[in-house]
Structures are given as structure tokens and as C-alpha cells.
C-alpha positions as CSV (number, residue, x, y, z in Angstrom):
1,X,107.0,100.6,95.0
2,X,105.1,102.6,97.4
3,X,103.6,104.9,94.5
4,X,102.7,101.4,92.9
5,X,99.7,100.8,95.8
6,X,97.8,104.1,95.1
7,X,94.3,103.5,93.7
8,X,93.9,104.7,90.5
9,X,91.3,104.4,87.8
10,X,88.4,102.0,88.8
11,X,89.8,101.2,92.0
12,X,89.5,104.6,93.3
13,X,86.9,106.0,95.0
14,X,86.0,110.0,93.5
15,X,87.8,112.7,96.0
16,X,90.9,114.1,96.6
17,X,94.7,112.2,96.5
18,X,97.5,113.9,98.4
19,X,101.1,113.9,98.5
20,X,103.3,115.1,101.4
21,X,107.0,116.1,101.2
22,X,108.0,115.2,104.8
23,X,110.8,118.4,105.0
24,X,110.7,118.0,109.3
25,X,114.0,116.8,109.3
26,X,114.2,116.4,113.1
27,X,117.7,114.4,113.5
28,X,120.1,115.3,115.3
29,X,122.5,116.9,113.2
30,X,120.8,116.6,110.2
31,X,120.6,119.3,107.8
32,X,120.6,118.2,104.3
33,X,117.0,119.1,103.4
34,X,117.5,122.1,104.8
35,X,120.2,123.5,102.3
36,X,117.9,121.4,99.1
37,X,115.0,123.7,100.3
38,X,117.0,127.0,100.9
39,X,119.5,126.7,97.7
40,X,117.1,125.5,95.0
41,X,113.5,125.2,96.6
42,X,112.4,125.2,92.6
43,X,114.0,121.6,92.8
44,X,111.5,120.4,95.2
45,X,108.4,121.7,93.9
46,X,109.3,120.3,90.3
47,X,109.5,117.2,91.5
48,X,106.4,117.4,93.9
49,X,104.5,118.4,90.3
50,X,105.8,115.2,88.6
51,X,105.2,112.9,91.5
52,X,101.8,114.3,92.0
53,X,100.7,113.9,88.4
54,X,102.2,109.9,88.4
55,X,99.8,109.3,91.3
56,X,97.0,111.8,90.4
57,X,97.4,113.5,93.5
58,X,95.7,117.0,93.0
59,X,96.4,118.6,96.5
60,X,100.3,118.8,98.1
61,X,101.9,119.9,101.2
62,X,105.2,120.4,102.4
63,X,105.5,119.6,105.9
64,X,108.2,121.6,107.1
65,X,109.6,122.0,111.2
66,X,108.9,125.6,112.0
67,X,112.9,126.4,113.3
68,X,113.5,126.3,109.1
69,X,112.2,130.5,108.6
70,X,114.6,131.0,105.6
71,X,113.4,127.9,103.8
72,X,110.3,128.5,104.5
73,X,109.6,132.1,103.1
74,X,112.0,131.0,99.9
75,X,109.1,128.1,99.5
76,X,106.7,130.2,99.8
77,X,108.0,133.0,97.0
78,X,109.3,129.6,95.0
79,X,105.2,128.5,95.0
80,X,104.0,132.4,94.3
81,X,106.7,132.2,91.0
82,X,104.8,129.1,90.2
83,X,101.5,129.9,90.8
84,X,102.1,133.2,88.5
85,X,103.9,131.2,85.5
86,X,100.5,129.0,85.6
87,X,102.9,125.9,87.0
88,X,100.4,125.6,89.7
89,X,96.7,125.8,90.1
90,X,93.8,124.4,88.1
91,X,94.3,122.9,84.4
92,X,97.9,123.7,84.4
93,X,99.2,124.9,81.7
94,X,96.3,123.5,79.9
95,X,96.7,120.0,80.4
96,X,93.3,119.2,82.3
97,X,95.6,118.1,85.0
98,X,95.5,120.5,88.4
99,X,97.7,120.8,91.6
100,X,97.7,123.0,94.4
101,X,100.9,122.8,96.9
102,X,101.4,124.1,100.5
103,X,103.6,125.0,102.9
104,X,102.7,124.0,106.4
105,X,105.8,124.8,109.1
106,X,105.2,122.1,111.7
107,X,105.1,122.4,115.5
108,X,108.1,120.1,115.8
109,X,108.0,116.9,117.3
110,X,111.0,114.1,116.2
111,X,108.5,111.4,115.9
112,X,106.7,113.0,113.0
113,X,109.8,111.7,110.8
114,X,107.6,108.5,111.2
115,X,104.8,109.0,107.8
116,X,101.6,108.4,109.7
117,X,102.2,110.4,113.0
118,X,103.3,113.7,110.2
119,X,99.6,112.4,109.0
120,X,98.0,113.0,112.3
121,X,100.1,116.3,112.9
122,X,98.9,117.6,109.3
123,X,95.1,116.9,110.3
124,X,95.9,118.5,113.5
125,X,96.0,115.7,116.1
126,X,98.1,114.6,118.5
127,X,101.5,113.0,116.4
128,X,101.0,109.2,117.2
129,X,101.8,107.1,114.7
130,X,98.3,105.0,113.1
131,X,98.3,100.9,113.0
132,X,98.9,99.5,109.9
133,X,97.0,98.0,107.5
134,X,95.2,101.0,106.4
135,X,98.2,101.8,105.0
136,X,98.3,105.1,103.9
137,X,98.5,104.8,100.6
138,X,94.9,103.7,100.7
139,X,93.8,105.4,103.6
140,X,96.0,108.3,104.9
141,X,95.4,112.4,105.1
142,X,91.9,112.6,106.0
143,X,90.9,109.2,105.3
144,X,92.3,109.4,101.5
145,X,95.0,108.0,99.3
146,X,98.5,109.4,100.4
147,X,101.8,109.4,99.8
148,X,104.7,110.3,102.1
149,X,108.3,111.4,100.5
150,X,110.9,113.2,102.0
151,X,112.8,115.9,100.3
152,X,115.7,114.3,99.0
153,X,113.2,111.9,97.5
154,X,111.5,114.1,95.4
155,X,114.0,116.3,94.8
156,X,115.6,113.2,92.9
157,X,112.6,112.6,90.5
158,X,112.9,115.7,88.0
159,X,116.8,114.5,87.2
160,X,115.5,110.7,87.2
161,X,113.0,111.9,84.0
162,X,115.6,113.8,82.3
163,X,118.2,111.5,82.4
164,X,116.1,107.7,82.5
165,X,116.6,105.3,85.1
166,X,119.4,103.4,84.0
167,X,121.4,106.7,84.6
168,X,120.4,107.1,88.3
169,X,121.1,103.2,88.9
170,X,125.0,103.8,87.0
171,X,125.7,106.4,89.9
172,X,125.7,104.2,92.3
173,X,128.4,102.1,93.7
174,X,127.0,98.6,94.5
175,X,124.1,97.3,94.6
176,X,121.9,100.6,96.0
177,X,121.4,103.1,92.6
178,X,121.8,106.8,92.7
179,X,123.5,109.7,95.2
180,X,122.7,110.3,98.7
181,X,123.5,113.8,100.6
182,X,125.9,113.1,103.4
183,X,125.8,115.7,106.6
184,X,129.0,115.5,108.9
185,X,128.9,117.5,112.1
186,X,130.9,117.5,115.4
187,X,134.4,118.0,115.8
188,X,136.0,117.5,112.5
189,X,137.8,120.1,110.5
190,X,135.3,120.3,107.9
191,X,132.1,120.1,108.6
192,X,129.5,120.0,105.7
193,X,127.3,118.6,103.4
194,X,128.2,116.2,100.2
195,X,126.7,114.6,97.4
196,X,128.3,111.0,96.6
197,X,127.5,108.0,95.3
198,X,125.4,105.3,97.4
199,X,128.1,102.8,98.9
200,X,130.7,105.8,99.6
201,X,132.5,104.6,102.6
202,X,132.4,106.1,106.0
203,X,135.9,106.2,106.3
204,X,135.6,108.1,102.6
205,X,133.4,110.9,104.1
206,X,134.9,111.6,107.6
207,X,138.7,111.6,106.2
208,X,138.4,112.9,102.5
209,X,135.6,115.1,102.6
210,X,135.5,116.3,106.3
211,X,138.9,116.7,106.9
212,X,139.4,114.2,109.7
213,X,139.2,115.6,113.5
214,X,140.6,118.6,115.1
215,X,144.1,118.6,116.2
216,X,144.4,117.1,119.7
217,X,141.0,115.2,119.5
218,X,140.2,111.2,118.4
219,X,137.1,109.5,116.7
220,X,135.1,107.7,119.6
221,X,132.6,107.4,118.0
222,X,129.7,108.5,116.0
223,X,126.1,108.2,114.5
224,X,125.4,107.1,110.8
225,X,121.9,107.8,110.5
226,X,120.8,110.3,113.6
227,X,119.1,109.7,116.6
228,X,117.5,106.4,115.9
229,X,120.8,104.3,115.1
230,X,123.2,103.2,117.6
231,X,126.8,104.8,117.6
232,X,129.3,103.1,115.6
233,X,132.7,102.5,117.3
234,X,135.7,103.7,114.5
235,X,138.1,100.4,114.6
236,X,136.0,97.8,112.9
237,X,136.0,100.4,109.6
238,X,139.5,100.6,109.7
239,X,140.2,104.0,110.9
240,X,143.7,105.1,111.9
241,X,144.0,105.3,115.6
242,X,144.8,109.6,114.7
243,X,141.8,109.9,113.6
């Protein structure tokens, strides 16, 4: 939907279209687009290439927190690769179509998570977020058409073209479609990183896939999506009073 308000054609003005992978991942706890970036950066920039030609977006950046040094130097030998195989750069592989990507390791603020304060932090203001309408689909990165993914995002969109959509929608559970990572930290047995379906339970990923808690310790309490949600108290999901 959001790809769906970028100008194209006649209703674009002549200039430049960007899209940003937003890889600042500054939750507490989080780490998911950390491992995407440092196990299979190729992921990512396959699927910035595919986006980016969808929306005719002929300059990219990844806007990466600067505390992510193995990540980022494994980007930046992922984009030289692709550079050098003629996946990157002007009239790529012949098609007329041409993209150039970036890697820019971010000062670190938490509120660049929000897509037009990474905006203002890209162009090298202060990180405030903008008002809306412009939105920044029409109006973002210097004034220009721009779209704002995050990692997991785009690192979805290669599998989505080789397997169709109606495969991505059967993986998940209810009504939601495809996987999601899931990050558990804290003091459970075993702490880590899974891809499930959309819908798995809590209960699912703190018993089953993280182990439970540590001897001698009980679930208080805990945060489902980082820093911005409130903490969840255990009973009303049903948990055991061990765990």
C-alpha cells in the first residue's frame, strides 16, 4: 500500500526517487535485523534491487545504527560483490534500469525508528520527526518521492517473487500472511532468534522455543514489541504460575 502512493509516469516530476532500508534497529533487545544483515546481507540488497525497480527508485541507502561494525563492513563487501557482477550501478545488466545503494551507519538516536525523523538524520538534521501530509512518499529525502522499509521488509520481497503471493499469505496463521522473526532476551534458558508463522502465540515462543525461565526465577512480565509497548503481565495468556 505504501509503494502504491509513489508518483510514477506523468505524475512525477523528472529527478531522483529513493528508497531507505531503515536497519537502526534501536529497541531494546531487539536484534533480528542484525543477524538478517550479518548472516545473508545478499538477502537484503536483492530485495532493495527489486523494490527499487517496482517504484523506480534509482538511488538507495541503508540506514544502519553505527554499534552494528560486523554488519556493516559485510554490507559493504556484499555491495562491492555487486557492484563487480554489474548487479549495481548504471544500466544494470543491460536493462536501461540503474541503482546505486549505500551504506550510511547512523549516529544512533531511538526516535529515528520513526520514517521521517531517519529522513531528517539521512539529510543531516536534527532527527525530529516532519508533519504529515507531505507524506513522504511524495515529498521525503530531500524534498523527493521516498519510501521507508525496514529490513525484514525487504528482505521478504525476493522470496514473495519466487514463490507468488498466495504462498506468503498460506504461512500465516490467521488472518496476518507470512513469517515474522521473533527475538527473546532476558532470563530464559534459551535465548534467541526464530522464524514462525504470524499469529504464533506468546506462550508458543517463551515455552517451546526459549526454553521457559531459569531455575529459581518466574515470568513477571515482559515486552512484546520493545520500548514503545507497555509490559504485558503473564496470567491473562495463560502461563503456568512456574513459568
Amino acid at each position: 500500500m505504501k509503494w502504491s502512493f509513489v508518483p510514477k509516469g506523468d505524475n512525477c516530476t523528472p529527478g531522483h526517487k529513493y528508497l531507505v532500508c531503515n536497519a537502526d534497529e534501536m529497541e531494546p533487545g531487539a536484534f533480528k535485523d542484525r543477524l538478517l544483515m550479518e548472516c545473508d546481507p545478499h538477502q537484503l540488497i536483492e530485495g532493495m534491487i527489486l523494490s527499487a525497480y517496482t517504484i523506480d527508485a534509482d538511488i538507495s541507502y541503508i540506514f544502519i545504527r553505527g554499534e552494528y561494525v560486523v554488519a556493516i563492513q559485510r554490507l559493504r563487501d556484499a555491495l562491492a560483490e555487486c557492484y563487480a557482477k554489474g548487479y549495481l550501478g548504471d544500466n544494470i545488466l543491460g536493462s536501461g534500469f540503474s541503482l546505486n545503494m549505500y551504506v550510511h551507519p547512523s549516529a544512533g538516536r531511538y526516535i529515528c525508528g520513526e520514517e521521517t525523523a531517519l529522513i531528517n538524520a539521512l539529510e543531516g538534521k536534527r532527527a525530529n520527526p516532519r508533519a504529515k501530509p507531505p507524506f513522504p512518499q511524495v515529498s521525503g529525502l530531500w524534498g523527493r518521492p521516498t519510501i521507508v522499509n525496514n529490513v525484514e521488509t525487504l528482505c521478504n520481497i525476493s522470496h514473495i517473487i519466487d514463490h507468488g503471493a498466495d504462498w506468503f499469505k498460506s504461512l500465516g496463521l490467521g488472518e496476518d500472511s507470512g513469517t515474522k522473526m521473533f527475538g527473546v532476551s532476558g532470563r530464559v534458558k534459551n535465548p534467541g532468534c526464530w522464524e514462525l508463522p504470524m499469529g504464533t502465540p506468546i506462550r508458543e515462543i517463551l515455552e517451546d522455543h526459549a526454553g521457559g525461565m531459569q531455575a529459581g526465577l518466574q515470568l513477571k512480565g515482559f515486552l512484546p514489541g520493545g520500548g514503545s509497548t507497555d509490559f504485558s503481565n503473564p496470567r491473562p495468556l495463560g502461563f503456568s504460575d512456574g513459568l
